[in-house]
PDB file of N, CA, C, O and CB in Angstrom:
ATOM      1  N   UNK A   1     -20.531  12.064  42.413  1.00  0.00           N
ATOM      2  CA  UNK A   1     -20.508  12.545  43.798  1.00  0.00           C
ATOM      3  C   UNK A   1     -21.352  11.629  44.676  1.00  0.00           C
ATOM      4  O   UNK A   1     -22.315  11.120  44.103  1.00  0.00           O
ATOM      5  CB  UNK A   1     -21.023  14.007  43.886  1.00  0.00           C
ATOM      6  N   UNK A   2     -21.193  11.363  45.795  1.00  0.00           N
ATOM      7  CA  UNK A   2     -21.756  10.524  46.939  1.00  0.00           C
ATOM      8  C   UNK A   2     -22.290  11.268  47.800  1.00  0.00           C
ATOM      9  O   UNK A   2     -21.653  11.968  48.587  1.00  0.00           O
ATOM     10  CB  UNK A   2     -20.869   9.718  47.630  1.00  0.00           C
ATOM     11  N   UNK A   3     -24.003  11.160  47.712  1.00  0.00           N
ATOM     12  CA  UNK A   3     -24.610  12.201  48.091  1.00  0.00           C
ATOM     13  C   UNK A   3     -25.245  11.822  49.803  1.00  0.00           C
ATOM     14  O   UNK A   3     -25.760  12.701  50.493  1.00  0.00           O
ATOM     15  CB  UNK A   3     -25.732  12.532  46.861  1.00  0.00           C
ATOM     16  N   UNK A   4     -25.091  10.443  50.251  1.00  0.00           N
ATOM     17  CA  UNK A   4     -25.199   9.656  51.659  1.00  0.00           C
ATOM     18  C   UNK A   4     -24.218   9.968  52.383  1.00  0.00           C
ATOM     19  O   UNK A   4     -23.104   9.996  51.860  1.00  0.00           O
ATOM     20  CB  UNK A   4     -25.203   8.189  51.638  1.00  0.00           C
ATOM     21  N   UNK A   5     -24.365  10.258  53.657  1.00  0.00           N
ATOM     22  CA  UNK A   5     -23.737  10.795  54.721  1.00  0.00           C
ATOM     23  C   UNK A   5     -22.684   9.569  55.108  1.00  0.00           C
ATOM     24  O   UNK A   5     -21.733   9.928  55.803  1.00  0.00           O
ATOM     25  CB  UNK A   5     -24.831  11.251  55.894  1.00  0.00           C
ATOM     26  N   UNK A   6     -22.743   8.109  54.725  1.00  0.00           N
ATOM     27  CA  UNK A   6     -21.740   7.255  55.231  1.00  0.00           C
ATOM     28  C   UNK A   6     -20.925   7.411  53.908  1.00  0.00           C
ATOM     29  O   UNK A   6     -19.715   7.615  54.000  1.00  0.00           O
ATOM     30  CB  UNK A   6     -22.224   5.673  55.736  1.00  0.00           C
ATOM     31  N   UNK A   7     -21.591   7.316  52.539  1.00  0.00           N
ATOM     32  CA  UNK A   7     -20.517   7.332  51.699  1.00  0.00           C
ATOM     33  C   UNK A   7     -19.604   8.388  51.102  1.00  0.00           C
ATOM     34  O   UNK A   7     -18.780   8.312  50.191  1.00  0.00           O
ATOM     35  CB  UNK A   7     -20.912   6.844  50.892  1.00  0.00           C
ATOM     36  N   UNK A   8     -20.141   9.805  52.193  1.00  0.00           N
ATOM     37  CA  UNK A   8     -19.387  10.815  52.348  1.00  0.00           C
ATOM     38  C   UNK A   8     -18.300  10.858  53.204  1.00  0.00           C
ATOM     39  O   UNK A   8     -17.269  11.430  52.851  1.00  0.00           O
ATOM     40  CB  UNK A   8     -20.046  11.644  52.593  1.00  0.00           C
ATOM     41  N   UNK A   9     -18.378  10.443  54.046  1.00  0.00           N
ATOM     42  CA  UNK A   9     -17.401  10.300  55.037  1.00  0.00           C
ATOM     43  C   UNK A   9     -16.364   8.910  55.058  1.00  0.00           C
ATOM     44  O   UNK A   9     -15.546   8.662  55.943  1.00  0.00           O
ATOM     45  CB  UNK A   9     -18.207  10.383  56.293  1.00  0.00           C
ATOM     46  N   UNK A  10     -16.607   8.172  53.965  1.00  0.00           N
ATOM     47  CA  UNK A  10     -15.500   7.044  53.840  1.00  0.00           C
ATOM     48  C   UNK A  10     -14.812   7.462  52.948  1.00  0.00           C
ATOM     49  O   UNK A  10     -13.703   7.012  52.662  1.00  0.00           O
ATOM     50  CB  UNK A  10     -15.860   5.652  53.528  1.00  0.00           C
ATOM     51  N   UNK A  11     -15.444   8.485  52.328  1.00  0.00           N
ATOM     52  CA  UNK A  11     -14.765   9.495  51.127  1.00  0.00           C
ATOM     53  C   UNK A  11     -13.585  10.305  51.949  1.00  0.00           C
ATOM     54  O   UNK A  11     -12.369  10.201  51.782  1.00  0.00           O
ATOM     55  CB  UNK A  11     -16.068  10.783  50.373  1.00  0.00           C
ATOM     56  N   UNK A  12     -14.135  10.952  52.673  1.00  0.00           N
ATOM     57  CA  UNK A  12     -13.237  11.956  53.539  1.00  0.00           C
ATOM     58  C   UNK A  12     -12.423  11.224  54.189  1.00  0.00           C
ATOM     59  O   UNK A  12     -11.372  11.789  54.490  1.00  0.00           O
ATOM     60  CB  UNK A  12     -13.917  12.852  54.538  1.00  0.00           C
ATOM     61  N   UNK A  13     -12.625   9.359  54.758  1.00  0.00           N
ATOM     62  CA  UNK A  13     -11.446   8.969  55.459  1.00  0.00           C
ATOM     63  C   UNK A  13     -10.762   8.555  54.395  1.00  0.00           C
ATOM     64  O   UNK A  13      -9.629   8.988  54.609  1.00  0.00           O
ATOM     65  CB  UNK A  13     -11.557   7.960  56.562  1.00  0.00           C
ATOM     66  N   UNK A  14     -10.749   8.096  53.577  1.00  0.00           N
ATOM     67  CA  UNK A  14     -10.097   7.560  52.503  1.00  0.00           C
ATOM     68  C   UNK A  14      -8.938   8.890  52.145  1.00  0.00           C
ATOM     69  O   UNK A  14      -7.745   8.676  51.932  1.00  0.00           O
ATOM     70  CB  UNK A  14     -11.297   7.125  51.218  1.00  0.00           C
ATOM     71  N   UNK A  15      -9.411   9.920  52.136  1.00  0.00           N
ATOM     72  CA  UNK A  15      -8.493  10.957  51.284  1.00  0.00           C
ATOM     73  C   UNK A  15      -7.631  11.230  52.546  1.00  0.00           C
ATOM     74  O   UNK A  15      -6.420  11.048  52.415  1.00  0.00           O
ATOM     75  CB  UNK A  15      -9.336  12.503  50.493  1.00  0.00           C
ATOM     76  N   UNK A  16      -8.035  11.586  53.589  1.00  0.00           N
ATOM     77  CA  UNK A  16      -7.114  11.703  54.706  1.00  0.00           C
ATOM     78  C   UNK A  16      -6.242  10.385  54.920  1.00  0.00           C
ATOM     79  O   UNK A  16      -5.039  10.647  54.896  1.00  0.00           O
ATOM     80  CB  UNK A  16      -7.936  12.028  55.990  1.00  0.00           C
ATOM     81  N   UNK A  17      -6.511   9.128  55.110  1.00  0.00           N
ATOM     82  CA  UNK A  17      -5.618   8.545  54.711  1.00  0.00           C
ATOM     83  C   UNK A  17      -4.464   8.495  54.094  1.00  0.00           C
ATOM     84  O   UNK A  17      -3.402   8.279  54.678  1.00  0.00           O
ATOM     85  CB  UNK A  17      -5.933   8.189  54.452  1.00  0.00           C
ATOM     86  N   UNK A  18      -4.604   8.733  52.606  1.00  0.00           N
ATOM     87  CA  UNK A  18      -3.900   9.049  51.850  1.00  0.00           C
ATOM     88  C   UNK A  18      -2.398  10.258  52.064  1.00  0.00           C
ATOM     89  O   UNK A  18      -1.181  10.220  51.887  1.00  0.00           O
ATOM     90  CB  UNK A  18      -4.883   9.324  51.084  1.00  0.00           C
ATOM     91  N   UNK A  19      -3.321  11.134  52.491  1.00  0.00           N
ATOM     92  CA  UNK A  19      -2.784  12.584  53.153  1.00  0.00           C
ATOM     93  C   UNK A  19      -1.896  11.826  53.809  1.00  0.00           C
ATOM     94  O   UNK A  19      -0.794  11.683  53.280  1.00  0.00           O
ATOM     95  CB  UNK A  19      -3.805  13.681  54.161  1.00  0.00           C
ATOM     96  N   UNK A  20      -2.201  11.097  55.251  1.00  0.00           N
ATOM     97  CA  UNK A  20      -1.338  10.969  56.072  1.00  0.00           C
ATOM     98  C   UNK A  20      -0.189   9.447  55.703  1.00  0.00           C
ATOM     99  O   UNK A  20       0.627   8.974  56.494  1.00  0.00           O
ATOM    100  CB  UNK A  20      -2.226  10.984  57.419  1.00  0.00           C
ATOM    101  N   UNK A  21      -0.471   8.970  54.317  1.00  0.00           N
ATOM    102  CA  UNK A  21       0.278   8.109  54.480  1.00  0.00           C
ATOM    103  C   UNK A  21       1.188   8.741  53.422  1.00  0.00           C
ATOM    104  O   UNK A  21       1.949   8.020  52.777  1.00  0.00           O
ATOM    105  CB  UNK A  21      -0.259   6.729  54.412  1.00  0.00           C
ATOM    106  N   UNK A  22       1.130  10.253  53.193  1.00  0.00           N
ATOM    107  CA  UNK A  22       2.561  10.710  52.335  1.00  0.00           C
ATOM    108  C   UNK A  22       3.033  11.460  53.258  1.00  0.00           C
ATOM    109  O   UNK A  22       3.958  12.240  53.030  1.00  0.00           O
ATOM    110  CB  UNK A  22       2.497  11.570  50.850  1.00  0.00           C
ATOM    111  N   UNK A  23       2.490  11.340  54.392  1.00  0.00           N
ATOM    112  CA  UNK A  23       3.662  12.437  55.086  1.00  0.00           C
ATOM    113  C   UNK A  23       5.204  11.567  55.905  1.00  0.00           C
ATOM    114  O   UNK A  23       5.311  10.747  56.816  1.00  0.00           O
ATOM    115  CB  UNK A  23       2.618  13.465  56.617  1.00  0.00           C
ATOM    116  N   UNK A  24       6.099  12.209  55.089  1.00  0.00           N
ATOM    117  CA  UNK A  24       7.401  12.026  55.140  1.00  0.00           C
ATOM    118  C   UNK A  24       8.003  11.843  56.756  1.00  0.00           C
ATOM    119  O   UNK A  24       7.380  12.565  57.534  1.00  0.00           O
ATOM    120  CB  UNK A  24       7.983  13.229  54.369  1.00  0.00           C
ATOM    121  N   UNK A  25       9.101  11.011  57.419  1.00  0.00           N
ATOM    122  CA  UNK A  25       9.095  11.105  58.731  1.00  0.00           C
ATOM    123  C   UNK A  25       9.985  12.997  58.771  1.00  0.00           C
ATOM    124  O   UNK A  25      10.049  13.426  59.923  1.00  0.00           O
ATOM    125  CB  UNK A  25      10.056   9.455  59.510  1.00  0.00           C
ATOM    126  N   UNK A  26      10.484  13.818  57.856  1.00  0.00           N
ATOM    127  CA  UNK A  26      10.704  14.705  58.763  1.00  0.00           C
ATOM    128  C   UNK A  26      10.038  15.365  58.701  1.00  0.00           C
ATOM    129  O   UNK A  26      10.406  16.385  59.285  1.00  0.00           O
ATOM    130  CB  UNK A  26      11.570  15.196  58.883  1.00  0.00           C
ATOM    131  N   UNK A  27       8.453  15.508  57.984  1.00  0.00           N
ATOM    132  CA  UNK A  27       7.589  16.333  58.380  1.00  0.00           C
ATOM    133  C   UNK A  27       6.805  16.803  59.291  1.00  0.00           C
ATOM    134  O   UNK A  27       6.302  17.894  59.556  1.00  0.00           O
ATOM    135  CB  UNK A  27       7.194  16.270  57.971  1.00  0.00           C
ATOM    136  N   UNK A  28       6.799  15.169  59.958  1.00  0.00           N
ATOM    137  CA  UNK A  28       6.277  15.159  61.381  1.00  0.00           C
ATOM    138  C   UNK A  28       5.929  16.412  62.381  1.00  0.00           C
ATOM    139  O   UNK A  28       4.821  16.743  62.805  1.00  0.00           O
ATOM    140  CB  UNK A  28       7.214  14.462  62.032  1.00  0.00           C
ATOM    141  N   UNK A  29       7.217  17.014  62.632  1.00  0.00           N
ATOM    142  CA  UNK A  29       7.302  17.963  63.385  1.00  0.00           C
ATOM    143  C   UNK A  29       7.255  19.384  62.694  1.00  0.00           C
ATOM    144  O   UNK A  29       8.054  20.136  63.253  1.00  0.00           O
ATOM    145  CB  UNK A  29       8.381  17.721  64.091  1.00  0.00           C
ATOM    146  N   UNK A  30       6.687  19.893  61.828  1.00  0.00           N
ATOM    147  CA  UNK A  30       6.958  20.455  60.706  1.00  0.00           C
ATOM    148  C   UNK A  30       5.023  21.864  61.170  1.00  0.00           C
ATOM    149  O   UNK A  30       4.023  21.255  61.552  1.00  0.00           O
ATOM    150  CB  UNK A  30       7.085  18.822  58.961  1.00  0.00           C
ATOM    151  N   UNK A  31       4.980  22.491  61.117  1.00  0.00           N
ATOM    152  CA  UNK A  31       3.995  23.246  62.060  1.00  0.00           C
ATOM    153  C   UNK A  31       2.692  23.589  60.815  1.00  0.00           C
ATOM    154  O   UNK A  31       2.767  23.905  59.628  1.00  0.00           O
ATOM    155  CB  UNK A  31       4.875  24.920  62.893  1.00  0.00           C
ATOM    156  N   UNK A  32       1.752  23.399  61.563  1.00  0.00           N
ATOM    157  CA  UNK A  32       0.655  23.582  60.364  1.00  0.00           C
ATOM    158  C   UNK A  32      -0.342  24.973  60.010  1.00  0.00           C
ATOM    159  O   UNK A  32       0.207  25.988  60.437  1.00  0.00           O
ATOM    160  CB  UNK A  32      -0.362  22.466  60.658  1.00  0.00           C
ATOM    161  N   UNK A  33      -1.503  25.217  59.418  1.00  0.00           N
ATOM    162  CA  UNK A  33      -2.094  26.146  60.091  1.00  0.00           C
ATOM    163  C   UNK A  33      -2.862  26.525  61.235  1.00  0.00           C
ATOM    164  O   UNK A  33      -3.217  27.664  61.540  1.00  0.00           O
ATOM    165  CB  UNK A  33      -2.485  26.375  59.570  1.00  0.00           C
ATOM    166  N   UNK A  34      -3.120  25.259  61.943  1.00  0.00           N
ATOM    167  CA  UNK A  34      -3.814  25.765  63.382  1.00  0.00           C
ATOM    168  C   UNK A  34      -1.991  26.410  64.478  1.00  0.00           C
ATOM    169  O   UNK A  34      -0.851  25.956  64.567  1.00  0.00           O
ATOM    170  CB  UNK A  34      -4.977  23.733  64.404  1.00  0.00           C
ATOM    171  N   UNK A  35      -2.488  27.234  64.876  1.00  0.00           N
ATOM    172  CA  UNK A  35      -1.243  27.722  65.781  1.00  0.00           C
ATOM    173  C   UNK A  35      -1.166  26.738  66.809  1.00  0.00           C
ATOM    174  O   UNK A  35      -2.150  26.338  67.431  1.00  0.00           O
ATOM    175  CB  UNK A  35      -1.389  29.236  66.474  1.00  0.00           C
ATOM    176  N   UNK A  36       0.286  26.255  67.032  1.00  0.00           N
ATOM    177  CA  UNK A  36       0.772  26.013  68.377  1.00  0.00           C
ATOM    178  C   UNK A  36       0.663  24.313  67.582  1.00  0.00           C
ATOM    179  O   UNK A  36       1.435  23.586  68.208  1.00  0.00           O
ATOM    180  CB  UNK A  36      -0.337  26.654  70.068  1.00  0.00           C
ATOM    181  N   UNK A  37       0.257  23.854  66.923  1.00  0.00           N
ATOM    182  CA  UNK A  37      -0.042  22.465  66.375  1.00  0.00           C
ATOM    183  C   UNK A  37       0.890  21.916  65.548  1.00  0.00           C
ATOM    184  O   UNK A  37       1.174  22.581  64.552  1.00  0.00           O
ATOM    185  CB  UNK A  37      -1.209  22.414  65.661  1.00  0.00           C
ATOM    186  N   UNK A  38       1.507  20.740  65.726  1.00  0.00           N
ATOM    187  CA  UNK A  38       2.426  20.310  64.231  1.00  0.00           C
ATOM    188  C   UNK A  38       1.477  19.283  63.620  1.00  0.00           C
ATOM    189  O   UNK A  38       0.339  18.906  63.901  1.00  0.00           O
ATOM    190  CB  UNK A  38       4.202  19.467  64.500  1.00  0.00           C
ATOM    191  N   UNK A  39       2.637  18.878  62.399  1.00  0.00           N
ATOM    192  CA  UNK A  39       1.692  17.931  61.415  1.00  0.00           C
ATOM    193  C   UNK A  39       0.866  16.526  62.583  1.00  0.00           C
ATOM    194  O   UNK A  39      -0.311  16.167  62.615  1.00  0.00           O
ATOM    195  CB  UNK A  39       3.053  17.036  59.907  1.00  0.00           C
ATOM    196  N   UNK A  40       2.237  15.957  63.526  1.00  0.00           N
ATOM    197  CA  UNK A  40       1.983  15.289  64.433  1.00  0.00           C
ATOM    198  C   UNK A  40       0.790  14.926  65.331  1.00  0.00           C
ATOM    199  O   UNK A  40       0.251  13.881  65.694  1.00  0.00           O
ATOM    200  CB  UNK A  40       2.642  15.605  64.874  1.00  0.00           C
ATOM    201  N   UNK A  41       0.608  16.265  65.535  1.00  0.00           N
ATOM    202  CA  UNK A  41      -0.273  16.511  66.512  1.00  0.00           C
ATOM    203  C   UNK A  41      -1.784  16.834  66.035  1.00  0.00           C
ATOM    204  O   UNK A  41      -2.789  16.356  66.562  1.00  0.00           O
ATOM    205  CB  UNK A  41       0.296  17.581  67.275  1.00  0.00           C
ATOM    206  N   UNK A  42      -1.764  17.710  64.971  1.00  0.00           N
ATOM    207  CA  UNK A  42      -3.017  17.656  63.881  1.00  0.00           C
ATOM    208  C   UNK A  42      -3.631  16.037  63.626  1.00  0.00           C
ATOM    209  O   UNK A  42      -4.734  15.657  64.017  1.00  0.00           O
ATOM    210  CB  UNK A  42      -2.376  18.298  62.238  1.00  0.00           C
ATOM    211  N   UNK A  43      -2.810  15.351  63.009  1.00  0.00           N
ATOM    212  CA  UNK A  43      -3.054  13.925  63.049  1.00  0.00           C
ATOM    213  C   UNK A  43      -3.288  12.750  63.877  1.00  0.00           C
ATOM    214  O   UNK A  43      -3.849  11.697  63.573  1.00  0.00           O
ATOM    215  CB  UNK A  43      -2.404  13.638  62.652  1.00  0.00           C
ATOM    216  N   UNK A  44      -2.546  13.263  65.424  1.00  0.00           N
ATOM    217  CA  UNK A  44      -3.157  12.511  66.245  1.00  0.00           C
ATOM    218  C   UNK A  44      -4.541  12.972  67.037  1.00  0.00           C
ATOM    219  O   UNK A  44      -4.903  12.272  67.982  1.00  0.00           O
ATOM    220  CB  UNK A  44      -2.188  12.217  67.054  1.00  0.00           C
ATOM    221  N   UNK A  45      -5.250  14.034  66.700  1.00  0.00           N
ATOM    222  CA  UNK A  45      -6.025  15.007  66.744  1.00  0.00           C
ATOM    223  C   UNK A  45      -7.406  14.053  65.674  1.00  0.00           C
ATOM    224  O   UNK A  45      -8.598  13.874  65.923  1.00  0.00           O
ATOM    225  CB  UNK A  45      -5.135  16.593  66.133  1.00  0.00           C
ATOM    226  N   UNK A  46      -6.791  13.742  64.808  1.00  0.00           N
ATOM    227  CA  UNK A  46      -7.926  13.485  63.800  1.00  0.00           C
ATOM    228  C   UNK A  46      -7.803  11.748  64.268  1.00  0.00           C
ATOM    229  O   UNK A  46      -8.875  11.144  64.268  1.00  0.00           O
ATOM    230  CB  UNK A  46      -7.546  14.041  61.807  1.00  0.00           C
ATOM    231  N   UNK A  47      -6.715  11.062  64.603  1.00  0.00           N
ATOM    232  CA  UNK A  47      -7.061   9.717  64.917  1.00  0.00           C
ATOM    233  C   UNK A  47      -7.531   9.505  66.155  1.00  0.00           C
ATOM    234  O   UNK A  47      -7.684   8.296  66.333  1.00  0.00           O
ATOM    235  CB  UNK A  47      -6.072   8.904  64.751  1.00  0.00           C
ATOM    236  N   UNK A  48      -7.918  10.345  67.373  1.00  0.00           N
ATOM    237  CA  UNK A  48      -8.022  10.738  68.439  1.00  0.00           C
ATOM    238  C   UNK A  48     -10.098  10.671  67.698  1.00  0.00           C
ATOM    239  O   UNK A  48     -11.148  10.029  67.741  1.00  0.00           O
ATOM    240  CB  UNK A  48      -6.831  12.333  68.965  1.00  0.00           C
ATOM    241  N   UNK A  49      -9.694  11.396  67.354  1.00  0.00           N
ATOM    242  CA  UNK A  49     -11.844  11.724  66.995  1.00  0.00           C
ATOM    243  C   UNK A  49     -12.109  10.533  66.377  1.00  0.00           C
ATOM    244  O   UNK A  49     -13.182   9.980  66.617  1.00  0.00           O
ATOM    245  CB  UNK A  49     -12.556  13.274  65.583  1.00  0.00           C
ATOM    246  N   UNK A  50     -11.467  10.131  65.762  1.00  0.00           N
ATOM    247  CA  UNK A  50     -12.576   9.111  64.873  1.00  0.00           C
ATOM    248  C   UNK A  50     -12.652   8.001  65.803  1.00  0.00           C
ATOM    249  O   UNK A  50     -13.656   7.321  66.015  1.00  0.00           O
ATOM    250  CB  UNK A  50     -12.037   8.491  63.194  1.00  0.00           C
ATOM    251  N   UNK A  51     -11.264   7.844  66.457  1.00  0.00           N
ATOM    252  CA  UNK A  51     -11.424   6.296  67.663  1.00  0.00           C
ATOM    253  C   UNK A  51     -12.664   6.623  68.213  1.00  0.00           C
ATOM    254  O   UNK A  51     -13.577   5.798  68.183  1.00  0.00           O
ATOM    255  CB  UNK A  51     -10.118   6.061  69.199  1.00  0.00           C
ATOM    256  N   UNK A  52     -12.850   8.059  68.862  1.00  0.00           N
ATOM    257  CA  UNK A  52     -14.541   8.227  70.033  1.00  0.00           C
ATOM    258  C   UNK A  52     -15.091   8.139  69.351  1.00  0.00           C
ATOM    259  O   UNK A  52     -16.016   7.444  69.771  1.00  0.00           O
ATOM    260  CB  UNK A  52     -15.198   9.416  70.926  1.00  0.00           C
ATOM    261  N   UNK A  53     -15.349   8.513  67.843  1.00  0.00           N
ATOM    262  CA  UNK A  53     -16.589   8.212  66.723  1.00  0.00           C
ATOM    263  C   UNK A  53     -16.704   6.839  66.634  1.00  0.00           C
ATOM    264  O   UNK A  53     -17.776   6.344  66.980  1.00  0.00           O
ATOM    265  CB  UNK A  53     -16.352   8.773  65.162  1.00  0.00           C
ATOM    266  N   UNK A  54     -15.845   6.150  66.254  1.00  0.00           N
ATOM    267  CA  UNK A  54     -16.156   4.502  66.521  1.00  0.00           C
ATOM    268  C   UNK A  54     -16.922   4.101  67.509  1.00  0.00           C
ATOM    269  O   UNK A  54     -17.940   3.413  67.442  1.00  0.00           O
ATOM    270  CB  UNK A  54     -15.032   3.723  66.800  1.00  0.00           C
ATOM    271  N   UNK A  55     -16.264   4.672  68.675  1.00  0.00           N
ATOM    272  CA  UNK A  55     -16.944   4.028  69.581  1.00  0.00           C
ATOM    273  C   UNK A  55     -18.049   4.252  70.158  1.00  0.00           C
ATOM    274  O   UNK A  55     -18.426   3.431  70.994  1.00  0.00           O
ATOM    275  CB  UNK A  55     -16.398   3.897  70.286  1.00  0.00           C
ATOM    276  N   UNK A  56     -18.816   5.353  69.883  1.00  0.00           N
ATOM    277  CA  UNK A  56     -19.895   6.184  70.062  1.00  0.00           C
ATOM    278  C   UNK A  56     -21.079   5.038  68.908  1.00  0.00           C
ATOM    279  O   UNK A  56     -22.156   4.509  69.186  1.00  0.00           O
ATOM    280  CB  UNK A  56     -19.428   8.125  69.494  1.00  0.00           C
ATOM    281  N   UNK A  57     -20.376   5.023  67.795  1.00  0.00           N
ATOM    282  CA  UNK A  57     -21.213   3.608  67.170  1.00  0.00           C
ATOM    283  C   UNK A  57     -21.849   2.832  67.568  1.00  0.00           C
ATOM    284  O   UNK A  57     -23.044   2.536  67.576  1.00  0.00           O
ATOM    285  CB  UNK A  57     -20.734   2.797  66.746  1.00  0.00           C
ATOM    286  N   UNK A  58     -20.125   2.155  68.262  1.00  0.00           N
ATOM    287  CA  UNK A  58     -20.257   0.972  68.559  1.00  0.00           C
ATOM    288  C   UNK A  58     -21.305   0.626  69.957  1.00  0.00           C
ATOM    289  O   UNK A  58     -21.939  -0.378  70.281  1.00  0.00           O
ATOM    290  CB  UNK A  58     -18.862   0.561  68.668  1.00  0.00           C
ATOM    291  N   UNK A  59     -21.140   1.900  70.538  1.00  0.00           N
ATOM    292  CA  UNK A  59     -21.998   2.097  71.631  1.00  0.00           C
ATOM    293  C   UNK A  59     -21.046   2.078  73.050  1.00  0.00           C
ATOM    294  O   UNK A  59     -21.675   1.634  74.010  1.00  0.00           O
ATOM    295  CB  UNK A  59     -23.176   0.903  71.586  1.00  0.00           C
ATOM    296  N   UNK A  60     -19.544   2.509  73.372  1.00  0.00           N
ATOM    297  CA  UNK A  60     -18.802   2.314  74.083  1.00  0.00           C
ATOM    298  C   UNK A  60     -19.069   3.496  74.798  1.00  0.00           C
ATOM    299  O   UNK A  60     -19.246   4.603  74.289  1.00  0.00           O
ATOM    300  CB  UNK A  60     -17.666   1.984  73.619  1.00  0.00           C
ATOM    301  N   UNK A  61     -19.089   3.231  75.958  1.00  0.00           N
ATOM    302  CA  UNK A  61     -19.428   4.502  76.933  1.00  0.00           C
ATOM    303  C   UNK A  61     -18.482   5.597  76.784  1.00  0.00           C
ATOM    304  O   UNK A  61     -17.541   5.495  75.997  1.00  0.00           O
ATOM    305  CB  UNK A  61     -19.399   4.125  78.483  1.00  0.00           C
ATOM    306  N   UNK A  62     -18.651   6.518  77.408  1.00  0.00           N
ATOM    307  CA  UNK A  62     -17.570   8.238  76.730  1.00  0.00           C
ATOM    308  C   UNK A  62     -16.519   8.289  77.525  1.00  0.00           C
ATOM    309  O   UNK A  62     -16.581   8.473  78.741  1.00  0.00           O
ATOM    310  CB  UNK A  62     -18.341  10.104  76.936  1.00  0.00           C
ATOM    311  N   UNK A  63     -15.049   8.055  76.583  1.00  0.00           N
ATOM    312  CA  UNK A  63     -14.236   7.887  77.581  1.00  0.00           C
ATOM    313  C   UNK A  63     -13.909   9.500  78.533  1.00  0.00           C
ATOM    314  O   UNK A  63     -14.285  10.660  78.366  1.00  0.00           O
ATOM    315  CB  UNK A  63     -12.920   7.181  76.837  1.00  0.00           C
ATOM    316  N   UNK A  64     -13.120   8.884  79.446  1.00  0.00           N
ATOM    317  CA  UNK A  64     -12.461   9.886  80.472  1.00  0.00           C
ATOM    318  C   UNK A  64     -11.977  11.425  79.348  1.00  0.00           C
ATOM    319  O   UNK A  64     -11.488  11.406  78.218  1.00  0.00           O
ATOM    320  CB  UNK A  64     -10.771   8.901  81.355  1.00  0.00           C
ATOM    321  N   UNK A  65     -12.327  12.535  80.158  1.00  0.00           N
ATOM    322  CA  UNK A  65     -11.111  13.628  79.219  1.00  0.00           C
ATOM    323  C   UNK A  65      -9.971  13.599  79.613  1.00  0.00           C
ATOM    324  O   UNK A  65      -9.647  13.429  80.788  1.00  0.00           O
ATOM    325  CB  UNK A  65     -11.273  15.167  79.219  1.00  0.00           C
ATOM    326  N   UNK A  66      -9.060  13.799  78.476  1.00  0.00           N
ATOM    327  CA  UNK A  66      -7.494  13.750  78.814  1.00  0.00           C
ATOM    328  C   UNK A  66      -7.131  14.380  80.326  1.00  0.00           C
ATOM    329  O   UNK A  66      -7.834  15.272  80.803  1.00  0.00           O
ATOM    330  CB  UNK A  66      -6.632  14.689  77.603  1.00  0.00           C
ATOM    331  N   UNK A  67      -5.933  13.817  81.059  1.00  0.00           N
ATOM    332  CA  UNK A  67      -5.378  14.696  82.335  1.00  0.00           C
ATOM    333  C   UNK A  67      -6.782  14.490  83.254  1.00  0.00           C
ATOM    334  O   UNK A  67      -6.768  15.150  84.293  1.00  0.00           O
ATOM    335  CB  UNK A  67      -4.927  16.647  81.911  1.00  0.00           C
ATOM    336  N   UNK A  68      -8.034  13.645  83.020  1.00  0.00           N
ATOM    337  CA  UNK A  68      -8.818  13.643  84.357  1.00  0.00           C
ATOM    338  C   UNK A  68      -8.407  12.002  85.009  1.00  0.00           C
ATOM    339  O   UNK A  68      -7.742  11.182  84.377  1.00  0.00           O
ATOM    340  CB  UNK A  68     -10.761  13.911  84.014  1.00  0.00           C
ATOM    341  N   UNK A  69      -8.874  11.815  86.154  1.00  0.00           N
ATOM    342  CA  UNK A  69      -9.148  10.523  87.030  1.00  0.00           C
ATOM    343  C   UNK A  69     -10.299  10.221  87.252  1.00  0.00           C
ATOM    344  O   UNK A  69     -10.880  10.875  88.118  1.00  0.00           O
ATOM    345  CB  UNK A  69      -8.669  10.505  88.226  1.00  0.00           C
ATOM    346  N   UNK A  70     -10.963   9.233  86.619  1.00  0.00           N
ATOM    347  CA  UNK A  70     -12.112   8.546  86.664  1.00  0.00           C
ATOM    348  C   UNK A  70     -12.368   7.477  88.221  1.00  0.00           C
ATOM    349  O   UNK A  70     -12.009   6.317  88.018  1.00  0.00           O
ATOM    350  CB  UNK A  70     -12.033   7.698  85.234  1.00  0.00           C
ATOM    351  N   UNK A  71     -12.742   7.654  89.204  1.00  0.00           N
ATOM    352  CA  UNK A  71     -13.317   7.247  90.357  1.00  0.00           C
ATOM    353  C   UNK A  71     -13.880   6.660  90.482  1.00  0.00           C
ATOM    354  O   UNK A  71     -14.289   6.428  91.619  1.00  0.00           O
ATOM    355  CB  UNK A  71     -13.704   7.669  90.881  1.00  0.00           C
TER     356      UNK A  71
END
């Protein structure tokens, strides 16, 4: 077991990976357990967080929330 918080979480991307590289194209649209969510959308949900986690790293300022206009 990998008891460090980075080599926990390359653990967890690694397996999600995996996850998402067996999902079939007609599963796509296929509905999960969060309500109102498909496989689709769950997943762009989880590639959605980790991009701001990157960049929160990397030190990239916080982007805009979805549907706003930045001024």
């Amino acid at each position: 077991m990998i008891a460090e918080p980075a080599g926990q979480l390359a653990q967890a991307i690694d397996a999600t990976g995996r996850l998402v590289a067996a999902v079939r194209d007609d599963q796509w649209p296929d509905p999960t357990p969060c309500p109102d969510w498909t496989v689709r959308d769950l997943v762009s949900h989880i590639v959605t967080g980790n991009r701001m986690f990157a960049g929160i790293l990397r030190g990239d300022p916080p982007a805009a929330p979805a549907g706003s206009s930045a001024a």
